[in-house]
N, C-alpha and C positions, 0 to 999 in steps of 0.2 A: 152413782156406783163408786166403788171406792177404786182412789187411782192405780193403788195396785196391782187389784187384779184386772184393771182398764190394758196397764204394761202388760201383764204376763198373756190377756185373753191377746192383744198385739202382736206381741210377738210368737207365739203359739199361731195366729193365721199369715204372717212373715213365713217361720218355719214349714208350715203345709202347703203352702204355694209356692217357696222354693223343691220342697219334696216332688210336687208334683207338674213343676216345669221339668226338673231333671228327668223324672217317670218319663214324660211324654217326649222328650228328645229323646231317651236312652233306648225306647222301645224302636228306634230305628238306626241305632248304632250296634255296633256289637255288644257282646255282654260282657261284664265286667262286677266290680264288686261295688256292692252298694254304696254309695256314698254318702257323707254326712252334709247338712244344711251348711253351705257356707263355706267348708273349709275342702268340701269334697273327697277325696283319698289322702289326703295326705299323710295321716298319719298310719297308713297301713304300705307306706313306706319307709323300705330303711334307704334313710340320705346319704346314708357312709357308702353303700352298697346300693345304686339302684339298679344296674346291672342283673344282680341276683334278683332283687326282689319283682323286677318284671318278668326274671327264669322262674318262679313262685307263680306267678299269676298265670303266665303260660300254661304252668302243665293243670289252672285249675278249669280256665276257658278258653284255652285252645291258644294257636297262632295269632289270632286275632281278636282284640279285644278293646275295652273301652277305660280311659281312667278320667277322674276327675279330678283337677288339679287346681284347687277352689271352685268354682262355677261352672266353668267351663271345661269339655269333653275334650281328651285327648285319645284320639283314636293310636292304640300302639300294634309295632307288629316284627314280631318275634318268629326266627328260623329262614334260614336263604330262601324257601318257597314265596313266603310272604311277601320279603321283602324286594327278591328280584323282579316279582310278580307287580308288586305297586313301582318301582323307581324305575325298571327297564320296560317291563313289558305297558304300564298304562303312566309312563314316563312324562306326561305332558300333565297327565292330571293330579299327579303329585310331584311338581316342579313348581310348587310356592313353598315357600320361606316360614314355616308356623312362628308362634310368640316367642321373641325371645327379648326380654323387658327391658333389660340391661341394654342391649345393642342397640332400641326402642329410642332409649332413652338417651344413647351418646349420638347413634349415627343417622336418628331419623327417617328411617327407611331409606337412607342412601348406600353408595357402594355396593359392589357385587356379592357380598356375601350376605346380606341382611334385605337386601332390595326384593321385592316382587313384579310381575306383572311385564308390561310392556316395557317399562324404567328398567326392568333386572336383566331383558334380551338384552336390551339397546348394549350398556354398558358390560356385558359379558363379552356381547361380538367386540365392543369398540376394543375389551382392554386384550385379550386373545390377538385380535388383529395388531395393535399397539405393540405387544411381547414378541411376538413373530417378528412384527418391524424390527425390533431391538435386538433379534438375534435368536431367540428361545426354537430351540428345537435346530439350532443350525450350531457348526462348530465355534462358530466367537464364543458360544454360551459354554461350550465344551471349555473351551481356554482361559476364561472367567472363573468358570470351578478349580479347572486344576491350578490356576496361576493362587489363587486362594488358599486350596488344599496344601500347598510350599510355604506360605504364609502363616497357616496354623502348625503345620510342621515345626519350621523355626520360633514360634511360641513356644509350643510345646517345651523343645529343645532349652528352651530359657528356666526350664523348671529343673533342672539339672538333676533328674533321678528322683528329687524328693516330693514325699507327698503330696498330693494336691487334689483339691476339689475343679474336676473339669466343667462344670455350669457355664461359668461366662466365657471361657474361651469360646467354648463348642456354641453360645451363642452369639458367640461375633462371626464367626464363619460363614453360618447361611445368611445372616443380616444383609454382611458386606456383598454377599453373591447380588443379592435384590438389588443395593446399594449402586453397583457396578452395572448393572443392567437399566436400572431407572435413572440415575445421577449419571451414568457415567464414568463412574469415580469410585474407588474403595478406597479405605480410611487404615492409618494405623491404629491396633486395636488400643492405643493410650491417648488417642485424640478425642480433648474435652466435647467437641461437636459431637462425636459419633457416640461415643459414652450416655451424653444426657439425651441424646434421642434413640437410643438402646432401653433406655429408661425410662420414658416414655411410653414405648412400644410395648414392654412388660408390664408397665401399667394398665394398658390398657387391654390386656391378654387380663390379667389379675380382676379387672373390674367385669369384665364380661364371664366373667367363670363362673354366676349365678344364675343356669336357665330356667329353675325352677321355681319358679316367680309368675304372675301372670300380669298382664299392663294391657295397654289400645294402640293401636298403629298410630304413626304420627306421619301420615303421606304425604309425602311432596310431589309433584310432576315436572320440576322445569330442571333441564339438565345443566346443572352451573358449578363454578369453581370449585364449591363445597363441595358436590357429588365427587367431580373429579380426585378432590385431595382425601374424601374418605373414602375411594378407591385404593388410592396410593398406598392409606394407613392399612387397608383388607390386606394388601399384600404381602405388607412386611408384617402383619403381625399372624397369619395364619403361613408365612412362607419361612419364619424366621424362629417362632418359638415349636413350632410341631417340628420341626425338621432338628433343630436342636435339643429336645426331648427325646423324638428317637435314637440321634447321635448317642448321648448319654445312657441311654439305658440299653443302650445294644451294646457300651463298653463295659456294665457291669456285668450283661447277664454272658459277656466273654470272659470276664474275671472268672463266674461262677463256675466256665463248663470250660477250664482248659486245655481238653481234647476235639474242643470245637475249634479254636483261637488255631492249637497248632496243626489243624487239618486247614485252616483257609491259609495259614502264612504258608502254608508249604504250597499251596495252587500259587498264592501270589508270589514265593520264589520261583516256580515255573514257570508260571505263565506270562512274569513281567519282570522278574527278575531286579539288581538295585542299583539299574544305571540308566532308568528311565521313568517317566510318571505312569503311573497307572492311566487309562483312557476306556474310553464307552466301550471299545472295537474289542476290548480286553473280557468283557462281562460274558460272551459267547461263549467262551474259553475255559469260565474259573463258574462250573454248574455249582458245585457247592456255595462259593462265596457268595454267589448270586442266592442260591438254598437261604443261604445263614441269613440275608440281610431281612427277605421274605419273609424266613422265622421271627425273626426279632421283630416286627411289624403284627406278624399275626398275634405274639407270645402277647403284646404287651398291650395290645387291645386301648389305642390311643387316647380315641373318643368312643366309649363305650356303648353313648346310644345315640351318634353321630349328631348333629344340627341338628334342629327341627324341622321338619315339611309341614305344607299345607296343602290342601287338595286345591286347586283354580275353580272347579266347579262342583256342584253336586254329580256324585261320583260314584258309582253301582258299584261295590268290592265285596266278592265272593257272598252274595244276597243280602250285601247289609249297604244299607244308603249313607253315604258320608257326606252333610251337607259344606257345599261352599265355604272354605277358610278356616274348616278345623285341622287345626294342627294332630299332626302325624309323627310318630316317634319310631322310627324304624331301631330295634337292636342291630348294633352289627357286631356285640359279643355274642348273638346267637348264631352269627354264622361263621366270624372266624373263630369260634370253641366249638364246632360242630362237629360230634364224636362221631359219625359217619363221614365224610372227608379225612378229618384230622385224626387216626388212634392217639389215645391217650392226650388228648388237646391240653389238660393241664401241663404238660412238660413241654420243656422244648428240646424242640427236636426240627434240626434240618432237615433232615428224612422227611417230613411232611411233604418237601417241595421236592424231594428227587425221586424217578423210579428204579427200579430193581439195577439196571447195567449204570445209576449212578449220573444219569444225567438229567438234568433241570427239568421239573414237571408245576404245568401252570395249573393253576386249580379258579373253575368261577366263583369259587367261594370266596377267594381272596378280596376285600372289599378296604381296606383300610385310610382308602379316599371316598370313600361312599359310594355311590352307580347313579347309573343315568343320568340327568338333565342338569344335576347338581354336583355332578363329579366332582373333586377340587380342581378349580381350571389349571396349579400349579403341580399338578402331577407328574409330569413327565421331568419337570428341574428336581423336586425333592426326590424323584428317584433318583436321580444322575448325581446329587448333590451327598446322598447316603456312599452310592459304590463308590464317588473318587475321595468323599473322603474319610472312610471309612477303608479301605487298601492304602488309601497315603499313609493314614497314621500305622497301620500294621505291617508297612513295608519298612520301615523305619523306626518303629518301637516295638519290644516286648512290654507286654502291660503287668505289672506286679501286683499283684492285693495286699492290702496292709494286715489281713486275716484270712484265715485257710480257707478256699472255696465254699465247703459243708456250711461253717460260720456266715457264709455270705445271703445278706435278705434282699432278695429281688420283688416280695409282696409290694404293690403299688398302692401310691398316696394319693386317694381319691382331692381334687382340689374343685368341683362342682360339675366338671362334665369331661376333665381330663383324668387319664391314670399317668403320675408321673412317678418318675424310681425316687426309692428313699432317698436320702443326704449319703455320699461316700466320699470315701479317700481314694484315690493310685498313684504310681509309682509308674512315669513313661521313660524306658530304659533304654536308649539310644542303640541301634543295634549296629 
């Protein structure tokens, strides 16, 4: 026979035996859109956008559905029903860690954010308990921020009015919070040490920012130094560049809406007035400011289709069988743009989080740590880290745009699983 068609009759029974392994798993996942041999959906993906393009799939098979991302089945799930429904309510059976190739490949299935299994409890409880020892949730951690937040101040101060790109200041802030908590010790922000392990740290936020990839676990079980130090690396680099991304983009989208900026400066001349620091005991007080920060969290939509999960076992979700270890992609732009909760979700608007007589309204929609079993364990500091200093710097500067509001683009720059704000300019004007 000739070799030719020896290859092509090959690969033609290649192709119908991948077809028909897909068939025969897919007939017990949800449904979703066909996929091709090999490459699965991919290309019925937009990368720049996948956010949308899973709000596409949604309204064609529902909240729950199936995609394939080469070979293998990702089960997605789109709108707060869905998702509260898998992370809260059957919260143990979607408490694994799905594929994420890159993290695969740096951290080995070690540390708490990429960990699975009985290894991801162990090291959850230890580093929770660990942070607690160290102060977290008690006022030393209060005093760390704010002694911090005085520190970025007189930065700031050093920039005498004129222009500037606020990036690496606002990412030395939260670094040194961790820095001071874990070390000990905070750094000035021109010291070569803290500098090239800032750099570092970005590094390795930059390389991990490809989830959509797919790879094999690389599992270890014994709990050793390594685990430990790429715990360490989870902390700072999920406590240090998210919480400094939101810093930033909460300062422009104040640029953009400056009847927002001057309704929270006037709570923080009341409520704390410029002869003391802002503090926690202050947030009760100032419903809006608290509103605006909530806003600027939901508006900007972080991580737009949050980490990946996995199911721990075979897993019964709304009559579809989800077998053992498929990764799970919860949207959580489908709940904080959820135009029943939020009117008008594409704007921002404070108002989302206050009711009618103006004071503070919590909403369960609000997910922007993600829910359940995988919560981010550092939630409770990146909020506390956003309100002091996020009030320090507004109690102490007016912010200037180098262009008129209208002119001002707050669309975000998709960078593989985060929305980060464009490149800008301001002007922090000593008040």
């Amino acid at each position: 026979m000739d070799p030719f068609v020896v290859l092509v009759l090959s690969l033609s029974c290649l192709l119908l035996l991948s077809l028909w392994r897909q068939s025969s798993v897919r007939g017990k996942l949800p449904p979703g859109p066909t996929p091709l041999p090999v490459i699965g959906n991919f290309l019925q993906i937009d990368v720049k956008d996948i956010s949308q393009s899973l709000t596409n799939f949604s309204k064609v098979y529902g909240p729950v559905f199936t995609l394939y991302l080469g070979r293998q089945p990702t089960v997605v799930l789109h709108g707060y029903e869905a998702v509260k429904e898998a992370l809260i309510d059957h919260g143990e059976e979607f408490a694994g860690r799905g594929s994420f190739p890159m993290a695969e490949k740096i951290n080995k299935g070690l540390g708490i954010i990429f960990s699975n299994g009985s290894r991801w409890k162990e090291i959850r409880r230890f580093s929770l308990m660990t942070l607690r020892n160290l102060g977290m949730g008690k006022r030393t951690i209060e005093d760390r921020v704010q002694e911090e937040a005085q520190c970025l101040v007189e930065e700031l101060r050093k920039t005498n009015g004129s222009p500037c790109d606020p990036t690496f200041i606002l990412s030395c802030a939260p670094c040194n919070v961790i820095c001071s908590i874990i070390f000990q010790n905070r750094f000035d922000y021109k010291d070569q040490d803290f500098l090239t392990f800032m750099e570092k740290v970005n590094e390795n936020v930059r390389i991990l920012s490809s989830p959509w990839l797919q790879a094999n676990n690389n599992q270890q079980s014994e709990f050793t130094l390594e685990h430990l130090t790429t715990t360490v690396n989870d902390l700072f680099g999920a406590g240090t560049e998210t919480t400094s991304t939101t810093l930033r983009y909460a300062l422009l989208l104040l640029l953009k809406h400056p009847h927002v900026t001057a309704k929270v400066q006037e709570e923080i001349e009341r409520v704390v007035g410029r002869h003391r620091s802002p503090c926690m005991q202050d947030r009760s007080h100032m419903p809006y400011t608290d509103a605006m920060i909530h806003e600027v969290q939901r508006f900007i939509d972080l991580i737009p289709t949050n980490l990946p999960h996995a199911v721990t076992c075979d897993t019964k979700f709304r009559n579809y069988l989800i077998p053992k270890g498929t990764t799970v992609i919860t949207s959580l732009s489908s709940v904080l743009h959820d135009s029943k909760e939020f009117p008008n979700p594409e704007v921002f608007d404070p108002g989302h989080f206050l009711d009618k007589n103006g004071n503070f309204k919590k909403s369960d929609y609000f997910m922007p740590f993600s829910a359940g079993k995988r919560i981010c364990a550092g939630e409770g500091l990146a909020r506390m880290e956003l309100f002091l200093f996020l009030t320090t710097i507004l109690q102490n500067f007016k912010l200037k745009s180098l262009v008129h509001p209208k002119d001002i683009d707050t669309t975000p720059v998709a960078n593989g699983f985060a929305s980060l704000p464009p490149p800008y300019q301001l002007c922090f004007i000593p008040v």
